[in-house]
PyMOL commands that place a pseudoatom at each C-alpha (Angstrom):
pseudoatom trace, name=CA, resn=UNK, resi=1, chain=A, elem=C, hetatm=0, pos=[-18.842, 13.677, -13.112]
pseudoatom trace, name=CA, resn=UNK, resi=2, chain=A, elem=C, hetatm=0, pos=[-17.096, 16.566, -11.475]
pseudoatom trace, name=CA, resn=UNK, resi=3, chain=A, elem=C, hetatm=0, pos=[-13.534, 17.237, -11.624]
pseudoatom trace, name=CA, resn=UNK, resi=4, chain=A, elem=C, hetatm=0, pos=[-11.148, 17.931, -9.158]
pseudoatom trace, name=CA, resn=UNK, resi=5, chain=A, elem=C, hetatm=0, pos=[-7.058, 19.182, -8.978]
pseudoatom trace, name=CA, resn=UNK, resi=6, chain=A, elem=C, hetatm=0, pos=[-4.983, 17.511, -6.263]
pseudoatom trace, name=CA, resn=UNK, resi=7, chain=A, elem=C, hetatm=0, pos=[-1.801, 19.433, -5.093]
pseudoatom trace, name=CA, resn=UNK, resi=8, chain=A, elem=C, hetatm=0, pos=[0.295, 18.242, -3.091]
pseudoatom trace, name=CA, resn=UNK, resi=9, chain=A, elem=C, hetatm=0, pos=[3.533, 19.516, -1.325]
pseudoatom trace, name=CA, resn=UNK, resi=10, chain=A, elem=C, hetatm=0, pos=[6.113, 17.395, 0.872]
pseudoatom trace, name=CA, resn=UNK, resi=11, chain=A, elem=C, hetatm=0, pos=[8.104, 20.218, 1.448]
pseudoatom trace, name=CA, resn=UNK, resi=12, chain=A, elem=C, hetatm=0, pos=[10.314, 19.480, -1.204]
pseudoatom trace, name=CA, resn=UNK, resi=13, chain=A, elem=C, hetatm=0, pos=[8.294, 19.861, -4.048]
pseudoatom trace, name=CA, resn=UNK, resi=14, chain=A, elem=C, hetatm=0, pos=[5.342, 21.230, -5.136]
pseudoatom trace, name=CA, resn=UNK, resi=15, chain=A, elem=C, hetatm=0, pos=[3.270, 19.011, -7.418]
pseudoatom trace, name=CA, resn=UNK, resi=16, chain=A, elem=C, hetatm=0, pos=[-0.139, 19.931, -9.173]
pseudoatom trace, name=CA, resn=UNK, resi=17, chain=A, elem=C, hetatm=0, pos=[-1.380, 19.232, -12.733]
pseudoatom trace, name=CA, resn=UNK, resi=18, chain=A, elem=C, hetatm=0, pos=[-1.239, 22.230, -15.412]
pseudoatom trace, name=CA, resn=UNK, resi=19, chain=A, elem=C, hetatm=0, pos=[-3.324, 20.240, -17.665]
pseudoatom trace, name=CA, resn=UNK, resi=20, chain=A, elem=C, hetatm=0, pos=[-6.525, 20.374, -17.438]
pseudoatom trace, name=CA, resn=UNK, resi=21, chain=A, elem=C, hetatm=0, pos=[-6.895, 16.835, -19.006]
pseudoatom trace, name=CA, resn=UNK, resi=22, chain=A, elem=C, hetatm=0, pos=[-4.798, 15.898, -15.841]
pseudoatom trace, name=CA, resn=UNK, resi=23, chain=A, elem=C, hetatm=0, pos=[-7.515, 16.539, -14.054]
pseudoatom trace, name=CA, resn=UNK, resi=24, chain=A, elem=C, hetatm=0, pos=[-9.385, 13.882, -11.433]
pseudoatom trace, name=CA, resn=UNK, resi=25, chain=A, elem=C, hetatm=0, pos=[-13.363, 12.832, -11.636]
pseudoatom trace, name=CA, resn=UNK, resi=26, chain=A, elem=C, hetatm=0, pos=[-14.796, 11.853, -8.130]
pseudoatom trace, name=CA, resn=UNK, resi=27, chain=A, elem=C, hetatm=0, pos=[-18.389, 11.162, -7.806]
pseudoatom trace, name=CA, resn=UNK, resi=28, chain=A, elem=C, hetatm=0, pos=[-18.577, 15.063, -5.607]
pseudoatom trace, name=CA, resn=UNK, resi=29, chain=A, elem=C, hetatm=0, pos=[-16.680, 17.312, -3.582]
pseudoatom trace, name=CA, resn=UNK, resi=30, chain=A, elem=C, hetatm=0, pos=[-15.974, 15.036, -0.119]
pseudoatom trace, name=CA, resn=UNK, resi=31, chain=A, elem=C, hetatm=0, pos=[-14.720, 12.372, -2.618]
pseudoatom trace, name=CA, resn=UNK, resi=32, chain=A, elem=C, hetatm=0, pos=[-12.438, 14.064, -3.777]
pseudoatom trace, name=CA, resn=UNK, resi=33, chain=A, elem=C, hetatm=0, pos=[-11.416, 15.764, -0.299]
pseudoatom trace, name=CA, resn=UNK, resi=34, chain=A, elem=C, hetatm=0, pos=[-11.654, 12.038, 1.160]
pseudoatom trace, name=CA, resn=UNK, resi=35, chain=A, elem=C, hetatm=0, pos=[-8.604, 10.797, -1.549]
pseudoatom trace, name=CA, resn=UNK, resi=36, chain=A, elem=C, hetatm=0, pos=[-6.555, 14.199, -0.747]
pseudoatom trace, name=CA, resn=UNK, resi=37, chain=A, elem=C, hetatm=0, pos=[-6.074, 12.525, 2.752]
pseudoatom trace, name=CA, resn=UNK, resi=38, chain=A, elem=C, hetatm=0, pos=[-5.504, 9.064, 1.795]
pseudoatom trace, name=CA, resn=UNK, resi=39, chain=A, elem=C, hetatm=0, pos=[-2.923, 11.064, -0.558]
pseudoatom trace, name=CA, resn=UNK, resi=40, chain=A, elem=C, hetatm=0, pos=[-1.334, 13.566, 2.432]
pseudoatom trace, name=CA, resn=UNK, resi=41, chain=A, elem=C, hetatm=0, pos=[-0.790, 10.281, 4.013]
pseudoatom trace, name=CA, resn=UNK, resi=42, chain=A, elem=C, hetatm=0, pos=[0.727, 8.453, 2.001]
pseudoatom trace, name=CA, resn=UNK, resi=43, chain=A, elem=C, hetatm=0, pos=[3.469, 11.487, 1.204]
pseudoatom trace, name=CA, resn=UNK, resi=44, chain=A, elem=C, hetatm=0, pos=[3.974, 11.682, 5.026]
pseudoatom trace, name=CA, resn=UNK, resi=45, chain=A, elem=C, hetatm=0, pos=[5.035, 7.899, 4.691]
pseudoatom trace, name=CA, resn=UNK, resi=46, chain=A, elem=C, hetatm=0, pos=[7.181, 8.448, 1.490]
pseudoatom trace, name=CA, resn=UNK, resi=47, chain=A, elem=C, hetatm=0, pos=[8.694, 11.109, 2.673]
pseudoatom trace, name=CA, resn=UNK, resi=48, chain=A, elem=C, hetatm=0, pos=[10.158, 10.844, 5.952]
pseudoatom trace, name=CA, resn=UNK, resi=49, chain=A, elem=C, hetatm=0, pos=[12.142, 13.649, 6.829]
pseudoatom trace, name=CA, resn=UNK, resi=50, chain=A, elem=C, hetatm=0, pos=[16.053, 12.725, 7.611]
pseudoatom trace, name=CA, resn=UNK, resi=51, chain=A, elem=C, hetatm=0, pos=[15.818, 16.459, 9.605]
pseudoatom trace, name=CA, resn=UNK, resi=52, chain=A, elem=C, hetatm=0, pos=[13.677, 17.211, 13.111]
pseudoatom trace, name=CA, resn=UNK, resi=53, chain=A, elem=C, hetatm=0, pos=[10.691, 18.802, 10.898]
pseudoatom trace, name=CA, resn=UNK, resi=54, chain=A, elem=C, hetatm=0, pos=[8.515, 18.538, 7.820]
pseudoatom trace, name=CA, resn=UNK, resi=55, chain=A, elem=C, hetatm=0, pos=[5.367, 19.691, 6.729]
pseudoatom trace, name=CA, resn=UNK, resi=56, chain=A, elem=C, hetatm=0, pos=[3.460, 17.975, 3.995]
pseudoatom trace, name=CA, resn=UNK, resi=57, chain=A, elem=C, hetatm=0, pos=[-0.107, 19.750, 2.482]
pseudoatom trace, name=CA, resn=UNK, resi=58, chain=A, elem=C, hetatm=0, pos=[-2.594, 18.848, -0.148]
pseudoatom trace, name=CA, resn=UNK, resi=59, chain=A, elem=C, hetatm=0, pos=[-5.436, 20.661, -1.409]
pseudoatom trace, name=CA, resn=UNK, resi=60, chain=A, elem=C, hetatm=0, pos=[-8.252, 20.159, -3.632]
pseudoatom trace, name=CA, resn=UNK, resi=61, chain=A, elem=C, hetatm=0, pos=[-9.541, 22.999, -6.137]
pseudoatom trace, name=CA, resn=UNK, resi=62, chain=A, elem=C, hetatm=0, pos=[-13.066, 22.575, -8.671]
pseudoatom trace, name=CA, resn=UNK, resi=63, chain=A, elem=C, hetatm=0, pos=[-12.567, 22.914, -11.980]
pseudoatom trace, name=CA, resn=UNK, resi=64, chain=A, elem=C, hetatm=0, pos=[-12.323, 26.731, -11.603]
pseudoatom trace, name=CA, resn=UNK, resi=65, chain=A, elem=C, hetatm=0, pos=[-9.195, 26.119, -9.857]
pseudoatom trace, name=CA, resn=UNK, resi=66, chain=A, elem=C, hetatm=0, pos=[-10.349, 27.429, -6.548]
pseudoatom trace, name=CA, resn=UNK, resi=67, chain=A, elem=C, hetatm=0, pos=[-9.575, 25.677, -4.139]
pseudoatom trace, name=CA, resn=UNK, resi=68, chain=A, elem=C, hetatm=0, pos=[-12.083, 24.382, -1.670]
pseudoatom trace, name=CA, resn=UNK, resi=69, chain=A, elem=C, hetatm=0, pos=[-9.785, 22.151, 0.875]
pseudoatom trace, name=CA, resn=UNK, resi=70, chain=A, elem=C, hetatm=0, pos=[-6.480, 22.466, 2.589]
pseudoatom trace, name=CA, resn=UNK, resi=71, chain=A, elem=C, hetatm=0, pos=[-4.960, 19.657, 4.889]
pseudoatom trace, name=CA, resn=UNK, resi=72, chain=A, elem=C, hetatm=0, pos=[-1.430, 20.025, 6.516]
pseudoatom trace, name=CA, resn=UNK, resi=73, chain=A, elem=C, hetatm=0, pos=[0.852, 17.473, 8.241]
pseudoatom trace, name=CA, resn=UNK, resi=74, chain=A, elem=C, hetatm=0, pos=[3.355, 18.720, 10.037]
pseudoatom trace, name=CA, resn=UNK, resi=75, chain=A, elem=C, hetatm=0, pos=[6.080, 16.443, 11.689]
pseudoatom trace, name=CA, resn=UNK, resi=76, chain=A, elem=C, hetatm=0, pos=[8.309, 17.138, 14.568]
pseudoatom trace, name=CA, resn=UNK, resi=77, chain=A, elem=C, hetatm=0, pos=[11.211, 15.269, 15.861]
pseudoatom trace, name=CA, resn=UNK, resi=78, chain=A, elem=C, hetatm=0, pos=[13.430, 15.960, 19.433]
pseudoatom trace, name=CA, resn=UNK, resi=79, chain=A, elem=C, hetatm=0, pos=[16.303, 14.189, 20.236]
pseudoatom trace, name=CA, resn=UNK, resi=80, chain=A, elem=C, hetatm=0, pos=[16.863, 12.788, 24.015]
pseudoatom trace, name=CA, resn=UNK, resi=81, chain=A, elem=C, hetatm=0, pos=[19.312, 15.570, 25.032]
pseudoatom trace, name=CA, resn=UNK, resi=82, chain=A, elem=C, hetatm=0, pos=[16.258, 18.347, 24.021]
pseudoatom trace, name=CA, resn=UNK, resi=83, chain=A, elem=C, hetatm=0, pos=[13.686, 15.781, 25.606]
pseudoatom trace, name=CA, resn=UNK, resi=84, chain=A, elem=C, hetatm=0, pos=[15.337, 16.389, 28.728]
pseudoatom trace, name=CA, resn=UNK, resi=85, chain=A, elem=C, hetatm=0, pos=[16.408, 19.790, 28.918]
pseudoatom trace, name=CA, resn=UNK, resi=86, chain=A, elem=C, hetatm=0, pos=[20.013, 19.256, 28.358]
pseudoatom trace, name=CA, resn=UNK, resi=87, chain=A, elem=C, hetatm=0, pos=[20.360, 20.506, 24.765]
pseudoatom trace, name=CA, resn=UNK, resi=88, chain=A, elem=C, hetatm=0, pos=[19.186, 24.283, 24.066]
pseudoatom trace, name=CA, resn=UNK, resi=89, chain=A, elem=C, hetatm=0, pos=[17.336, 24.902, 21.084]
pseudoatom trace, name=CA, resn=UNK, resi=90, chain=A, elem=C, hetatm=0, pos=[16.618, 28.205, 21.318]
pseudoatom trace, name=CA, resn=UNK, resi=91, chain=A, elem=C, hetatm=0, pos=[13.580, 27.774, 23.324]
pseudoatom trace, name=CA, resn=UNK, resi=92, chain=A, elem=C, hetatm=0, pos=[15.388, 27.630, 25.931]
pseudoatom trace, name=CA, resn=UNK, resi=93, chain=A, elem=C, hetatm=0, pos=[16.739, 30.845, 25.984]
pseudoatom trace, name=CA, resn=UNK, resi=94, chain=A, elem=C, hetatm=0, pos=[13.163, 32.894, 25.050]
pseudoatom trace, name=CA, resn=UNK, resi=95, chain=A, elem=C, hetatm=0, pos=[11.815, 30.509, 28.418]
pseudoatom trace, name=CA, resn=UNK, resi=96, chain=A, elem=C, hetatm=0, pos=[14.759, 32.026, 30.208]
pseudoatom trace, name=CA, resn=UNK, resi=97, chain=A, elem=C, hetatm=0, pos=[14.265, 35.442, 29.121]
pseudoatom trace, name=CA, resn=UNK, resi=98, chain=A, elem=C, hetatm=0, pos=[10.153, 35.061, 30.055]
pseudoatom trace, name=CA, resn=UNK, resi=99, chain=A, elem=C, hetatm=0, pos=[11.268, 33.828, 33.397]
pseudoatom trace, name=CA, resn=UNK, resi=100, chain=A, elem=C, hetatm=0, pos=[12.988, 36.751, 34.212]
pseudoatom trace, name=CA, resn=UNK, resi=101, chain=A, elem=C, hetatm=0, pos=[9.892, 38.516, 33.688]
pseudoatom trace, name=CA, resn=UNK, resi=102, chain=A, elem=C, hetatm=0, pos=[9.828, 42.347, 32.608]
pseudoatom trace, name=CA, resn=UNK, resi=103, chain=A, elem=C, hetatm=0, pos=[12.395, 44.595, 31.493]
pseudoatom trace, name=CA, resn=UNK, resi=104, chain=A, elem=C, hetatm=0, pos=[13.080, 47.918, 33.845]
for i in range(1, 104): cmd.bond("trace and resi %d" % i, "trace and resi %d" % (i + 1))
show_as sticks, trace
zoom trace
């Protein structure tokens, strides 16, 4: 059965196995690929952010170590002042700057 390495990354740490005994069998490659999002998932759920952003990855490398899938999650928060204009965030002020259109 082929093996696979599953890395995964919630933004905080940065976890993949050095061992090759560590390694995972799965029946083939979408298998494998199929767990790594059950897995990307499930650190998105764990892992909640107590900030406004987070992004959470896993891959999948062969036994070679290269890697043949990448998945990202990335997670966003606004509060209701930035919902409705009120609070700058910095966009606000490149929007501004676009609005006044070109330099002369």
């Amino acid at each position: 059965m082929p093996k696979f390495i599953i890395t995964t990354d919630d933004g905080k740490q940065r976890i993949s196995p050095d061992d090759p005994d560590d390694m995972l069998d799965f029946p083939d490659a979408e298998a494998a690929i199929k767990d790594a999002q059950v897995a990307l998932a499930e650190i998105a759920h764990d892992s909640m952010p107590d900030g406004k952003a987070a992004r959470f990855t896993v891959e999948v490398a062969d036994e070679a170590g290269k890697v043949i899938y990448r998945a990202t999650l990335d997670f966003a928060a606004w509060s209701e002042g930035q919902l409705d204009g009120k609070t700058k965030d910095g966009s606000a002020d490149v929007a501004e700057q676009l609005d006044m259109g070109p330099r002369e």
